[in-house]
C-alpha positions in Angstrom: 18.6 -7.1 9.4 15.3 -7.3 8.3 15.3 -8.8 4.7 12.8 -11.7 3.0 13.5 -13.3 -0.8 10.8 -15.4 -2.2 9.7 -16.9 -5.4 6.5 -18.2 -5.7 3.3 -18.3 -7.3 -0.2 -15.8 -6.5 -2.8 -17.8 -5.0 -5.4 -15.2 -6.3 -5.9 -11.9 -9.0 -4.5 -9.3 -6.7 -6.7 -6.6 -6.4 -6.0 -2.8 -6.4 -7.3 -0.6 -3.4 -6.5 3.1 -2.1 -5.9 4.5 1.3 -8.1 7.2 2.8 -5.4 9.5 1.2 -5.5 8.6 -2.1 -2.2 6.1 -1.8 -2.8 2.9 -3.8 -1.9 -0.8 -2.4 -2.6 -4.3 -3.0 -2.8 -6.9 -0.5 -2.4 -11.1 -2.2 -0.9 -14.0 -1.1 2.2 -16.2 -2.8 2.3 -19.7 -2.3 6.0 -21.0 -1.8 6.8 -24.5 -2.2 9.2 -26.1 0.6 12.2 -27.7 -0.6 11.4 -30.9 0.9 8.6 -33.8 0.3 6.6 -34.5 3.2 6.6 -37.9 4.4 3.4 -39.0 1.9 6.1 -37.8 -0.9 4.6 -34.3 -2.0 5.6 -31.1 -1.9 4.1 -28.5 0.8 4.0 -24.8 0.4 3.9 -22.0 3.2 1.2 -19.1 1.8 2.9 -16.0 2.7 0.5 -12.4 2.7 2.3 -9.7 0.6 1.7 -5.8 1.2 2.7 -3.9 -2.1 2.2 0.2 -2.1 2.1 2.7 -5.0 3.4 2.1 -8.4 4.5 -1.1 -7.4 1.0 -2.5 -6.2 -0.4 -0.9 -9.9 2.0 -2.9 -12.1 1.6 -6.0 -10.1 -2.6 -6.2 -10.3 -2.4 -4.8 -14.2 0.0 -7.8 -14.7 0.2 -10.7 -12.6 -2.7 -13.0 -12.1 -3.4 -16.2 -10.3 -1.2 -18.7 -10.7 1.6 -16.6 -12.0 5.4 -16.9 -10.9 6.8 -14.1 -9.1 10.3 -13.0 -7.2 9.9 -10.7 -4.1 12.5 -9.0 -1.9 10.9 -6.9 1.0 10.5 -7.0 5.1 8.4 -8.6 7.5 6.2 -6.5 9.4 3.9 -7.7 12.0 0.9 -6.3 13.4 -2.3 -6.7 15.3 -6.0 -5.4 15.9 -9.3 -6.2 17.5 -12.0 -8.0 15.5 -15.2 -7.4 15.6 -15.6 -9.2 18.2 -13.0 -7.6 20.3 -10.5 -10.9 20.2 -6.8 -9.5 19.5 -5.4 -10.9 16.7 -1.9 -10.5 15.2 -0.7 -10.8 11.7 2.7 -11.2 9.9 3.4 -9.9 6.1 5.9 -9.3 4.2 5.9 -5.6 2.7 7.5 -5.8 -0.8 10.4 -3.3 -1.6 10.6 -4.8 -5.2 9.5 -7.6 -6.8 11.0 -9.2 -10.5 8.7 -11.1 -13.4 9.8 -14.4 -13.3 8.0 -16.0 -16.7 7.5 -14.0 -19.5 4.3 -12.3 -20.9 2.9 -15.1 -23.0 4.2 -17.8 -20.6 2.0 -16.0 -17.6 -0.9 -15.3 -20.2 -1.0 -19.1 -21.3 0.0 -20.3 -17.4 3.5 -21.8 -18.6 6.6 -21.9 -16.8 10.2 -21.9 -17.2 13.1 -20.8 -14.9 15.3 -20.5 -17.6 13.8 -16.8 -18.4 15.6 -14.2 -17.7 13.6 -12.2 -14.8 12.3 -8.2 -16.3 13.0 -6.4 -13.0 10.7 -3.6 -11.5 11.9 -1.5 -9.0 9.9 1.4 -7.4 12.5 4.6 -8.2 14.2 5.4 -5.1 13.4 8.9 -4.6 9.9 7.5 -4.1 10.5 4.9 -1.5 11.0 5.4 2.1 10.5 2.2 4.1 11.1 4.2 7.6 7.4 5.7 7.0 4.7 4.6 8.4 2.3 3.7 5.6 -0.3 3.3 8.0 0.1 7.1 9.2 -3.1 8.6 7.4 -5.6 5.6 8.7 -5.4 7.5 12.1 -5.9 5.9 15.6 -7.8 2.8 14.0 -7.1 0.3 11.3 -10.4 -1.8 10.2 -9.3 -5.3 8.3 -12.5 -7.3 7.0 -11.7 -11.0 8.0 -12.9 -11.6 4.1 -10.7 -9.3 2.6 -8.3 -12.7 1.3 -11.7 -14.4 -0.1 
């Protein structure tokens, strides 16, 4: 079983991009905070890379900004490619399969919080999804990442 929940908050606007064919996506990181103190007493967080695709990636960039709350449920996929400078590296994301609004509009406009509001779930319709695909299929024999692509 291949299944990841996290709530946490975006490290960074998430930006829209397409796919050779056309297919929309955003790439953007959520900090999670631990549930422990460290031994200085403060809170750590793990920054975990998030893959969204289609409508889903759409609704997230026109509506979540950094610093915003968000739930995610989706799958770790791991990967890896040569740089430029032919050193092998590997990543590890997690490819969202749907994701919930965990503060409402004006709480997220004016950078509030409260986990007492009721989450507005989005989920892509199912006759669109198909996590057996390869979304990767139409890049063909080669994936280019820019090492900047996060900044």
């Amino acid at each position: 079983m291949n299944r990841v929940m996290l709530i946490g908050r975006l490290t960074a606007k998430p930006e829209l991009r397409y796919t050779n064919s056309n297919v929309p996506f955003a790439r953007f990181t959520v900090a999670v905070n631990r549930q422990f103190n460290n031994q200085d007493g403060n809170r750590e967080a793990d920054f975990i890379n998030i893959i969204a695709w289609r409508k889903q990636a759409e609704v997230i960039c026109n509506y979540f900004d950094k610093g915003n709350q968000i739930a995610i449920e989706g799958r770790i996929q791991t990967g890896s490619y040569d740089d430029k400078d032919g050193n092998k590296r590997y990543t590890t994301d997690v490819v969202l399969d749907q994701f919930h609004f965990i503060e409402s509009r004006a709480q997220r406009e004016n950078g509030a919080s409260n986990n007492n509001v009721t989450p507005y779930d989005y989920q892509e319709p199912s006759n669109d999804v198909n996590i057996d695909t390869d979304p990767f299929a139409d890049f063909g024999d080669s994936v280019s990442i820019d090492d900047n692509f996060l900044d």
